[in-house]
C-alpha positions as CSV (number, residue, x, y, z in Angstrom):
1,X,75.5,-28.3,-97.7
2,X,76.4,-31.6,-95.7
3,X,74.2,-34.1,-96.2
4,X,73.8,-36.8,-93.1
5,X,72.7,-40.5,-94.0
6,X,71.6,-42.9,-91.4
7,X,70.5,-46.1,-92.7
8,X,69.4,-46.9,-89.4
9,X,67.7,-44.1,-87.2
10,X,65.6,-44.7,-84.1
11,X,63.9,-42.4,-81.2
12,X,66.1,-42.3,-78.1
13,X,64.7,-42.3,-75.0
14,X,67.1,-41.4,-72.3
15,X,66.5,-40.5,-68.6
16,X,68.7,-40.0,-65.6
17,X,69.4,-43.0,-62.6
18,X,68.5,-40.9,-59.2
19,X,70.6,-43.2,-57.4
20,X,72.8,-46.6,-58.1
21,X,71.4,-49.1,-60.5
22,X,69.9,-51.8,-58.0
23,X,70.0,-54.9,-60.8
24,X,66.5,-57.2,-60.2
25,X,64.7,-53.9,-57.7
26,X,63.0,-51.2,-58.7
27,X,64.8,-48.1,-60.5
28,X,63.2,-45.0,-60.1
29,X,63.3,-42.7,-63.2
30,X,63.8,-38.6,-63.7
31,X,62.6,-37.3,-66.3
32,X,62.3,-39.2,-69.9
33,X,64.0,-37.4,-72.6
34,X,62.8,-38.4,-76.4
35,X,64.3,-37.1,-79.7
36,X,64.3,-38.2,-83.0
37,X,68.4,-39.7,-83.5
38,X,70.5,-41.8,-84.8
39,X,74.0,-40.5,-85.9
40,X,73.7,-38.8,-88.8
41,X,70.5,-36.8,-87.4
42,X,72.4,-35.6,-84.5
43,X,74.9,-34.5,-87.1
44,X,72.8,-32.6,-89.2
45,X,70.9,-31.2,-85.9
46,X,74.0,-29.6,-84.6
47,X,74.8,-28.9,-88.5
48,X,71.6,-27.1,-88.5
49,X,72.0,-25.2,-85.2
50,X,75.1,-23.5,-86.7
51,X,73.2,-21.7,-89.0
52,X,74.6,-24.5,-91.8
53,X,72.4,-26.2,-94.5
54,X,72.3,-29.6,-94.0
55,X,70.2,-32.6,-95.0
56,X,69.4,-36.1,-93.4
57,X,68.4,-38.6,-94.7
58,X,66.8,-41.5,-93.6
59,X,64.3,-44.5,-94.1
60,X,61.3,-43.6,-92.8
61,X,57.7,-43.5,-93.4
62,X,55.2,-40.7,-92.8
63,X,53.3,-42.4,-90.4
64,X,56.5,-43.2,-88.3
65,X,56.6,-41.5,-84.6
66,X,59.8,-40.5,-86.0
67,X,58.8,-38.7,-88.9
68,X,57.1,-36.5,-86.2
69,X,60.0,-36.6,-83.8
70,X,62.4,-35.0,-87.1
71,X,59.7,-32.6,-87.8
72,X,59.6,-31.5,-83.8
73,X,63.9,-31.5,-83.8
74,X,63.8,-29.0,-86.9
75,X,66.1,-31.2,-88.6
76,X,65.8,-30.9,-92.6
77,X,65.3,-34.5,-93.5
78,X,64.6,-36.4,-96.9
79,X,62.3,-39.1,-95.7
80,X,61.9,-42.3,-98.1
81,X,59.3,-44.9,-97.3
82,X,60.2,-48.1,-96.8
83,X,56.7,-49.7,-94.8
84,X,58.4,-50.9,-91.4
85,X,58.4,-49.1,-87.7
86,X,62.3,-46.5,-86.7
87,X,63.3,-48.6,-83.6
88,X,63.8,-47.4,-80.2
89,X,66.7,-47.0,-78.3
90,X,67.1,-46.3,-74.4
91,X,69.8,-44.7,-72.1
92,X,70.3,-44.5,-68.8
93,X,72.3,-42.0,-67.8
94,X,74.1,-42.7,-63.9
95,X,74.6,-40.3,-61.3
96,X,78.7,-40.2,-62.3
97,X,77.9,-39.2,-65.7
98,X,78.1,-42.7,-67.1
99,X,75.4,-43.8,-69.6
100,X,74.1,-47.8,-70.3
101,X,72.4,-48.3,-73.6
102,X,70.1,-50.5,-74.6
103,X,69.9,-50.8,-78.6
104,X,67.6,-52.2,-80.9
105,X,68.9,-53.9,-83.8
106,X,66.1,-52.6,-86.5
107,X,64.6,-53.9,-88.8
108,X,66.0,-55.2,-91.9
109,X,66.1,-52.9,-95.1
110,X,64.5,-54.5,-98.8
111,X,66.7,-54.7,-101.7
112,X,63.8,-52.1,-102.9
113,X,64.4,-50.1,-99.6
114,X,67.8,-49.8,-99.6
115,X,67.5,-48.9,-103.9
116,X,65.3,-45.9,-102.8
117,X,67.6,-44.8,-100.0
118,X,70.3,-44.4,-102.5
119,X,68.5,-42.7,-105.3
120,X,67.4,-40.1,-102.7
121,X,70.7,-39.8,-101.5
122,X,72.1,-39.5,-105.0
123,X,69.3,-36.6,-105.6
124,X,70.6,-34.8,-102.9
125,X,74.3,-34.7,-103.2
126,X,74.9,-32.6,-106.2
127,X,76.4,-29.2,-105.3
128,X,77.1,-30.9,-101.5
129,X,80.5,-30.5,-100.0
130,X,80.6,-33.3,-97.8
131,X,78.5,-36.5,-97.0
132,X,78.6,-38.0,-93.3
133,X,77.7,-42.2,-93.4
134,X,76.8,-42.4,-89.8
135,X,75.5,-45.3,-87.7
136,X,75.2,-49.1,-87.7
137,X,73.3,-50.4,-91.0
138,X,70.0,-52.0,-90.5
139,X,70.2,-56.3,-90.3
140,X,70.6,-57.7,-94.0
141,X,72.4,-54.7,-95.3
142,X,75.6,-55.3,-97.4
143,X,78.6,-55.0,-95.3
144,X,80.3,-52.6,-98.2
145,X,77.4,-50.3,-98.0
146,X,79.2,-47.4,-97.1
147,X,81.9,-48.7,-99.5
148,X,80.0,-48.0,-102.6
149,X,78.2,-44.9,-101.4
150,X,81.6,-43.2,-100.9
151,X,82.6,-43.9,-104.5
152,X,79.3,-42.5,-105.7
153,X,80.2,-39.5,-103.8
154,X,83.6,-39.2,-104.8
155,X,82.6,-39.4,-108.8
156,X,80.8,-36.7,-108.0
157,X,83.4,-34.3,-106.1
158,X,81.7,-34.8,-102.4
159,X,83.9,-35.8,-99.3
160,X,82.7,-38.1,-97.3
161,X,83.2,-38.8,-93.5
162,X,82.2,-42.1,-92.1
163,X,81.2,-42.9,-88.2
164,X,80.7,-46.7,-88.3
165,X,80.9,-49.4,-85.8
166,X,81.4,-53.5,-86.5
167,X,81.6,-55.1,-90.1
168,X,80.4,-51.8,-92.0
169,X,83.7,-50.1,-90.2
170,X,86.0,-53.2,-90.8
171,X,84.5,-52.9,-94.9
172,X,85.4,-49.4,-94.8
173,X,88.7,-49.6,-93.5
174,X,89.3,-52.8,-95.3
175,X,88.8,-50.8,-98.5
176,X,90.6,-47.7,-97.9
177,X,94.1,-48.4,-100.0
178,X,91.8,-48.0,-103.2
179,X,88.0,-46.1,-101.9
180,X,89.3,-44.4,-98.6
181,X,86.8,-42.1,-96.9
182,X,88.2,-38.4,-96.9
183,X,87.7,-39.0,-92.7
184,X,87.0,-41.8,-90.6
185,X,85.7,-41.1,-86.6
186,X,86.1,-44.1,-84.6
187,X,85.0,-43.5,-80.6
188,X,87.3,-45.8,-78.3
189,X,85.9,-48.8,-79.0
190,X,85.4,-48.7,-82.6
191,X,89.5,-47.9,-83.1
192,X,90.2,-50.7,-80.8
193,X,88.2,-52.8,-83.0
194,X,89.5,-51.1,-86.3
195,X,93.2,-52.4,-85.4
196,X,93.1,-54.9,-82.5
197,X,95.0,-52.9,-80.3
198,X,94.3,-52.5,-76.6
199,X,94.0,-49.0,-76.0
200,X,91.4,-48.3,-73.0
201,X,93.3,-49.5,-70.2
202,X,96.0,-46.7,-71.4
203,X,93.9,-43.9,-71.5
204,X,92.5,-44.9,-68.3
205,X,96.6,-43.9,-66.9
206,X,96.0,-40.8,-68.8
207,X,98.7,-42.4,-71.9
208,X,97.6,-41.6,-75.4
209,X,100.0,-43.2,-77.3
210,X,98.4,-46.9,-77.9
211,X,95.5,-44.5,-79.5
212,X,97.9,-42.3,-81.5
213,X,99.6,-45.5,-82.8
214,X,96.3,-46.9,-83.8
215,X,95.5,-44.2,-85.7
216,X,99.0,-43.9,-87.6
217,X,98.2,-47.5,-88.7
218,X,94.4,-47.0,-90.0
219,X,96.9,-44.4,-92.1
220,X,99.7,-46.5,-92.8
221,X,96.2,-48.7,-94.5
222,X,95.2,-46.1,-96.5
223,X,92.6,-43.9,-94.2
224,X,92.9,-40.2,-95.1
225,X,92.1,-38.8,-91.9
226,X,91.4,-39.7,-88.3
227,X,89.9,-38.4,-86.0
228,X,89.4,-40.2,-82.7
229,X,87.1,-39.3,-80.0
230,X,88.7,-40.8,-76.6
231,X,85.8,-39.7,-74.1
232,X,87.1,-37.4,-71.5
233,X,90.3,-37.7,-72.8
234,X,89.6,-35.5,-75.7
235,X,90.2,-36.4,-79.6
236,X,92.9,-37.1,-81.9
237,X,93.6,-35.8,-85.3
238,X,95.7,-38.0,-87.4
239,X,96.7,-36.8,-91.3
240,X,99.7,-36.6,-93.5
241,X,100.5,-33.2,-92.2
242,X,100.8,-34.7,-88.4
243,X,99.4,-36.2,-85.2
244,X,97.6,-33.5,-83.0
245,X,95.9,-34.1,-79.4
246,X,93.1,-32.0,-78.2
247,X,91.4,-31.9,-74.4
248,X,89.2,-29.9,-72.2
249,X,88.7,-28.9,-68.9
250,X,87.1,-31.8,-67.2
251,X,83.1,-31.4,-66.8
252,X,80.1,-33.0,-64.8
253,X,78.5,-34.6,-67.7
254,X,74.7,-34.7,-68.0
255,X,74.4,-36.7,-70.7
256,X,77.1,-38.2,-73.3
257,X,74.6,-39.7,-75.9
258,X,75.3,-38.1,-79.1
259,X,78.7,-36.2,-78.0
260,X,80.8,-38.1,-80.8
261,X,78.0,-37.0,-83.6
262,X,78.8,-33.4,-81.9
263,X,82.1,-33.9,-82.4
264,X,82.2,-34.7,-85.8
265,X,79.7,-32.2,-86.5
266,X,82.1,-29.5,-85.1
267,X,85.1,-30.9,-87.4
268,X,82.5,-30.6,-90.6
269,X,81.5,-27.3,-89.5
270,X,85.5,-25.8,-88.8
271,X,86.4,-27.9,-92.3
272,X,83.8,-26.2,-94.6
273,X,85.1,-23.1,-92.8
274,X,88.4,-23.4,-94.2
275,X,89.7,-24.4,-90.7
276,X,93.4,-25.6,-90.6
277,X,93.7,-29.2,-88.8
278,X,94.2,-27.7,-85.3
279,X,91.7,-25.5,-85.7
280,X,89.3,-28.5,-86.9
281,X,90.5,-30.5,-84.3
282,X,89.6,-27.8,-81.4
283,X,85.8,-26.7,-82.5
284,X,85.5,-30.9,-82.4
285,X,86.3,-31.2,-78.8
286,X,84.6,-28.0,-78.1
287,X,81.4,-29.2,-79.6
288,X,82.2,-32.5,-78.2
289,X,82.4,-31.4,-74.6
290,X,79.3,-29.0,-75.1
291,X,77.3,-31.4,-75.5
292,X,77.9,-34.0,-72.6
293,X,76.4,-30.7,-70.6
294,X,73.0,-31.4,-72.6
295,X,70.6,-33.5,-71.4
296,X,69.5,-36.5,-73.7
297,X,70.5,-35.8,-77.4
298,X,70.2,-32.3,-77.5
299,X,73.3,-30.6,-79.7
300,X,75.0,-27.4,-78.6
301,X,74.9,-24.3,-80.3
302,X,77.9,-22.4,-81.5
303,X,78.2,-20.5,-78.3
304,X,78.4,-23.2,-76.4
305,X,81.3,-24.7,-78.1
306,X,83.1,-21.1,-78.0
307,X,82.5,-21.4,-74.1
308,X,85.0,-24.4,-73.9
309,X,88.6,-23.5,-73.1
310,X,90.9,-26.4,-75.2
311,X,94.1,-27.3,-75.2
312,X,96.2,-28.7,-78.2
313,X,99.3,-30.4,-78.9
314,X,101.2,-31.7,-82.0
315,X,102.8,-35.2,-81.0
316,X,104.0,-36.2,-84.4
């Protein structure tokens, strides 16, 4: 079983640009894609699609349009009340495959709320094997959150991979000599942000090695794991055992919302599996690159991974 938790789900809407954004004209619209989101449900809907049990959960009442959005994704979700309105978030997706977001911030969790999120949680997680902390917490959360939830997991004997962004990433890292995550997935952004290091305008030359040094110094601080996700430049797997470097073919994307939740949902998948780091580090691209070929957040299926020819190298 992995269990996903999202502290702050949403409904995406997404749609594709026909043309070039024209900033203060009208934009005309294709067709609006809505799904129930937010990391960890991505997670668990590609976790699900693999045939694998999986749980979400999330704060959410049963009057929600979300609750009705999970129930029409199929994802297997532990809904806990807590009396306010899952926010929305929209993408536009350009003709060149780029995407611009537009998040809402949510609303902000009670001290009572966020008590029943982790008492559901803590129902769930016996007999689990791993525990994904996905997303951005909702406003007024403690910074540590997911901190003290991978503790709780850990007394227990669950792993736990985080996907965070901003102070609940910086807590996280800031932690990990003493409560380190047993994998941390930053996107490009969120490891530039992790160590201060410049690495996009690198990548951009087609040079991975400002990235792979970041990631040998979330290590050198006591991370466990890395794994990277460096947009059409593939992923990077960082460990004790080594430093690998996975890519694929390049492909038109249709969509990249949710491709790093499909990512990480691929290196669950080949870990439970007994999957060696290469291997783990290959079905996350695969399932990565799948997915930008989806429309909206829609998560690829195993064969669509296995369709995806990638390439990896050991560079330390």
């Amino acid at each position: 079983m992995i269990i996903t938790f999202t502290a702050n789900p949403s409904i995406d809407r997404s749609a594709p640009l026909a043309g070039q954004l024209r900033v203060g004209r009208v934009n005309r619209l294709g067709e609006v894609y809505s799904a129930a989101a937010g990391k960890g449900v991505n997670v668990s809907a590609a976790v699900r699609a693999a045939g694998h049990p999986t749980t979400a959960i999330v704060p959410v009442d049963a009057s929600d349009p979300l609750a009705e959005a999970l129930r029409a994704r199929g994802v297997p979700a532990r809904m806990v009340p807590v009396g306010r309105r899952a926010r929305t978030n929209l993408t536009i997706t350009h003709p060149d495959g780029h995407a611009t977001r537009f998040n809402e911030p949510g609303e902000p969790l009670t001290p009572e709320n966020q008590t029943a999120l982790v008492s559901a949680l803590l129902a769930t997680l016996p007999g689990a094997s791993w525990l994904a902390l996905c997303g951005s917490l909702p406003p007024g959360s403690p910074v540590d959150w997911y901190v003290s939830l991978t503790r709780k997991a850990h007394s227990i004997g669950v792993k736990v991979a985080v996907d965070a962004t901003g102070p609940a990433l910086e807590a996280v890292i800031a932690a990990a000599e003493h409560t380190s995550p047993d994998l941390v997935s930053p996107n490009v952004a969120e490891l530039q942000q992790a160590t201060g290091r410049s690495i996009r305008p690198a990548l951009k030359a087609g040079d991975v090695g400002p990235a792979v040094d970041a990631c040998r110094g979330l290590l050198d601080r006591g991370v466990t794991t890395v794994l990277a996700t460096l947009g059409k430049r593939g992923a990077l797997l960082a460990c004790s055992q080594g430093v690998w470097h996975a890519s694929a073919e390049p492909v038109r994307a249709v969509s990249v919302v949710g491709a790093g939740d499909a990512s990480l949902a691929g290196y669950l998948l080949a870990r439970v599996a007994g999957g060696d780091p290469v291997e783990r580090l290959c079905r996350a691209v695969a399932y990565g690159t799948a997915s930008v070929l989806l429309p909206g957040s829609d998560v690829p299926q195993p064969s669509d991974a296995d369709a995806v020819d990638v390439r990896v190298e050991q560079l330390v």
